[in-house]
N, C-alpha and C positions, 0 to 999 in steps of 0.2 A: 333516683330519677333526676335529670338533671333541670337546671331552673329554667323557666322560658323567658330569654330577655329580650324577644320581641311579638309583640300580639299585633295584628292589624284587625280591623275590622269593618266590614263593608266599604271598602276602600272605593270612591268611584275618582276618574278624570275625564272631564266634558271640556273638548275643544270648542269654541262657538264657531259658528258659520256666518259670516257675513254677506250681504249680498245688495246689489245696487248701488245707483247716485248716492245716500245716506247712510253707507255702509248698518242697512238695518239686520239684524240677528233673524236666521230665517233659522237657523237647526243647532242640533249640536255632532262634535264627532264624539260615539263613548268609547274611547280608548281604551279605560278601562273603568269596569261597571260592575261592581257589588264585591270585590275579592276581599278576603277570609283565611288568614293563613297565622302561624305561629312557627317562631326557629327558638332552639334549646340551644347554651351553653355549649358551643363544642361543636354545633350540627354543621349542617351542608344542604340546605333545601335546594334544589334541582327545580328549573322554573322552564320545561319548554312547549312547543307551539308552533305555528304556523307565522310565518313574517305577519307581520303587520295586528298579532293578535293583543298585543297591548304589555309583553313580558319587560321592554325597557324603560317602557312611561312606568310599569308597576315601581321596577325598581329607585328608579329618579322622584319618581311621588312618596314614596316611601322616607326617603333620605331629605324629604321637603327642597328638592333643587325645583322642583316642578308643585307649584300652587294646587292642593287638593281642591276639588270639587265639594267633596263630602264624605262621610267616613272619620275614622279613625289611628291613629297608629302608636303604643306606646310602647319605650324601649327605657327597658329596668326600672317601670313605672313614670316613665316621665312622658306625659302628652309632645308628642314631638310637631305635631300639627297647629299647634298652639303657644309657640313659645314668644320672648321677648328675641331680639336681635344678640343680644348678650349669651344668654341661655342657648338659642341656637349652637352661637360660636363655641361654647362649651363640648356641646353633644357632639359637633363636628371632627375632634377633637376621637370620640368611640365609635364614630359610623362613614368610612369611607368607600371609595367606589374606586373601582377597576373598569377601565373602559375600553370599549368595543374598539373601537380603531387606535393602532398602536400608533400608525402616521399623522393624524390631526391631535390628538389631546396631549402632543410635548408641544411645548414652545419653542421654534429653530433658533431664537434670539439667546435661549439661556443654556447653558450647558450642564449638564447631568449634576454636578454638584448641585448649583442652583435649584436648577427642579426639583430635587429632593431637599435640599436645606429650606426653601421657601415658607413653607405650614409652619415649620420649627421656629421658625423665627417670628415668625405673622403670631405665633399662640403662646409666644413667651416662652419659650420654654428654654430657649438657646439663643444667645449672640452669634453673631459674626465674629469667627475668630477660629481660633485652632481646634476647641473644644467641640465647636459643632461642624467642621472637618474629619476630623476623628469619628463622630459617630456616626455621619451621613456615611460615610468609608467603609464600616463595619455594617450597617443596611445593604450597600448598594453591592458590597464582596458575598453577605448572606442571601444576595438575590442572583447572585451566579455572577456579577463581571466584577473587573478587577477595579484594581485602584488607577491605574494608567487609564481607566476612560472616564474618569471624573472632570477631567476638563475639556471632553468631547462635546461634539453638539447631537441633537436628534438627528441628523440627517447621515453623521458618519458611523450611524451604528444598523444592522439586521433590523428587519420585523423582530424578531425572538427576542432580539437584545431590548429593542425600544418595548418592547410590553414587558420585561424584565425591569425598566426602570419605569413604566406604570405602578408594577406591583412594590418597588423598594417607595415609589411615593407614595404610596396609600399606605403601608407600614411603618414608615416611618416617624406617625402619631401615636405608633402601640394600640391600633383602634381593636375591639374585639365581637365589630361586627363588620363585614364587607360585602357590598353589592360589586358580583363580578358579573361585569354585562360584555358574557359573548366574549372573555380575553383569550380565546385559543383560534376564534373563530379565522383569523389572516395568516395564521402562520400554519406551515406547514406538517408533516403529522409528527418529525422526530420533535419539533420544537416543541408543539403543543403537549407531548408527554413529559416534555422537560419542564415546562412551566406547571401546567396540573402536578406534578411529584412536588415542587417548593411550595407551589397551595396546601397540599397535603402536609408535609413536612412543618409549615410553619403552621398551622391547624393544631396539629400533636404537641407542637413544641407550647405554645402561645394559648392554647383555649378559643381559636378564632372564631366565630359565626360567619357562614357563608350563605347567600341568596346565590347560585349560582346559575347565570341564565345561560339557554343556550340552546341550538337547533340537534345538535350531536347527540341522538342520546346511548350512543355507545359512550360516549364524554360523561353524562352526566350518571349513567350508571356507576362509570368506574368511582367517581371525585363525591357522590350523594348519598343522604341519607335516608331520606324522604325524595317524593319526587313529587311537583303540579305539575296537570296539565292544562293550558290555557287553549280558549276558542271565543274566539269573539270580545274579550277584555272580561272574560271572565273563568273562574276555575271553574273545570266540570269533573275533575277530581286529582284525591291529594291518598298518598299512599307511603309505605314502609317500601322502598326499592325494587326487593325481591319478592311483594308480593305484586306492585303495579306491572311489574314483567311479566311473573306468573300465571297470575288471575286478574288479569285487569279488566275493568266492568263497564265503563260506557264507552258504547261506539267508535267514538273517535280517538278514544286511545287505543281500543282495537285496529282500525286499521294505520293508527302511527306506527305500532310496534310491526307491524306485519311489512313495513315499508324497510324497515333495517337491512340489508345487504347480509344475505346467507356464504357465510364464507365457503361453506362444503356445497360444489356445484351438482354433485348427488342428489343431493337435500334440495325437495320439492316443499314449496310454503304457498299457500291459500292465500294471494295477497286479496287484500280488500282494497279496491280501488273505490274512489268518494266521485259522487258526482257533484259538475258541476263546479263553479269556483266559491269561493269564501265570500259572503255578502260585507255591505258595506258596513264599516260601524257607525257609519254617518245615518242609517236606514237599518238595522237589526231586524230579523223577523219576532214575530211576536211570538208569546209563549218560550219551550223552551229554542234557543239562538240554533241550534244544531238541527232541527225539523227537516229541511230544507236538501240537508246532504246525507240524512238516514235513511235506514235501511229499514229501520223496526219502526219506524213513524206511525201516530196513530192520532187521530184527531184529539187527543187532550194534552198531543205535544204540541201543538198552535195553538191551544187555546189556556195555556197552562204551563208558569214557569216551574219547573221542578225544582224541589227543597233539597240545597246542598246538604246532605244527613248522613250521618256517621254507621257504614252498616256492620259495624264494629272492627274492634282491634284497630282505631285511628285509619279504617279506610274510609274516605270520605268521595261521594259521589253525586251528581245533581244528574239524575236519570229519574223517569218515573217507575221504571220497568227494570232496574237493578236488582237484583238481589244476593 
């Protein structure tokens, strides 16, 4: 069995809400509120959801770019929530991120060489010079483009291309865990297989851990090992792939999967439509968050949050009435 080198636990992120003359604290927004998850040596945990349900505050709180609330998270036993400024820059070093928009997160000022050489240098690892040329070179060719667009900018390169040199910067530290928040989501479908295949590929090659977020989950089935699902900034359940497709047990993963696009127009599917829209997380309902758009609701779902609990074989589900 392989080793788990990341644990979180009860993870929460409370935006505050200010309000008035004195800017005084009237509420909070819970982003994200009590999650509970583990990734093994090698995996791919699949993290998806409805907009807004708190899947890239998880990831960014996680990797402490975003000030936890409360909770926990450690990675190959180090309290990552609690570090010194030093110790940080360390960990930084094994835990990178892949980001959602390929067009804001390059800098138009620096050219693809730079973007990728920059961590290298910033963590000591390589000077300026020939030696850390050569190797940004040999990243950026193993991330699909050549050596003639190293002294390119962001702007004279594709969507596909510019998330291509997202992913040779995040590699570039040798990290062997990575938040991919939503990197297929802008580009279109041949690119997105193109880039998911060098995820994969460099996964097999390298031992990578992946958080992979994403709305796709024909995406996340393919690229996953596990899968969560998020509602409200919270998991209502965590599964083995091909069982959370097969048998999947709370509500609202029921009617996620039933939402997928049936390619055989033959083929008649029982969608489950949800009423109603997503409540605020600024204002959650009480008991458990999902009440409100179920179907099987029964008054001890408002008056009772349900215990995320394992109904075996690592399926994990916060339903009262699962079984």
């Amino acid at each position: 069995m392989s080793e788990v080198i990341l644990e979180v636990e009860n993870l929460k992120k409370y935006f505050p809400i200010y309000s008035g003359t004195f800017r005084k604290k009237v509420g909070d927004v819970k982003a994200v509120d009590g999650v509970s998850m583990f990734i093994k040596k090698g995996e791919t945990l699949g993290l998806v959801g409805e907009s807004g349900c708190g899947k890239s505050t998880t990831g960014r709180t996680i990797l402490n770019l975003l000030e936890a609330t409360e909770g926990s998270v450690h990675y190959k036993g180090k309290d990552v929530l609690n570090t010194t400024k030093e110790e940080m820059k360390a960990l930084r070093r094994e835990m990178q991120i892949i980001f959602q928009d390929p067009y804001s997160s390059l800098n138009p000022r620096m050219n693809v060489s730079a973007i990728v050489g920059e961590s290298l240098v910033e963590h000591g690892l390589y000077k300026k010079g020939k030696e850390l040329d050569e190797y940004v070179t040999e990243v950026v060719e193993r991330c699909g483009l050549a050596k003639y667009h190293m002294n390119r900018y962001p702007h004279e390169f594709s969507g596909g291309q510019r998330q291509r040199i997202g992913v040779a910067r995040a590699l570039a530290l040798n990290p062997s865990f990575i938040v991919a928040d939503e990197p297929v989501s802008a580009l279109d479908v041949s690119i997105q297989s193109q880039v998911i295949n060098l995820l994969t590929d460099l996964q097999h090659e390298r031992g990578i851990s992946y958080l992979f977020i994403s709305h796709d989950l024909g995406v996340v089935k393919y690229i996953s090992h596990r899968i969560g699902v998020m509602y409200l900034g919270t998991l209502v359940e965590l599964a083995d792939k091909n069982t959370l497709f097969d048998n999947p047990k709370h509500p609202y993963t029921q009617a996620l999967l039933t939402a997928i696009p049936e390619p055989d127009p033959t083929k008649k599917r029982n969608r489950i439509i949800l009423k109603g829209d997503i409540p605020s997380p600024a204002n959650p309902p009480s008991g458990c968050k999902f009440h409100t758009r179920c179907m099987y609701a029964k008054d001890i779902c408002k008056e009772q949050v349900p215990e995320f609990r394992n109904l075996g074989g690592d399926h994990f589900v916060a339903c009262h009435f699962a079984k």
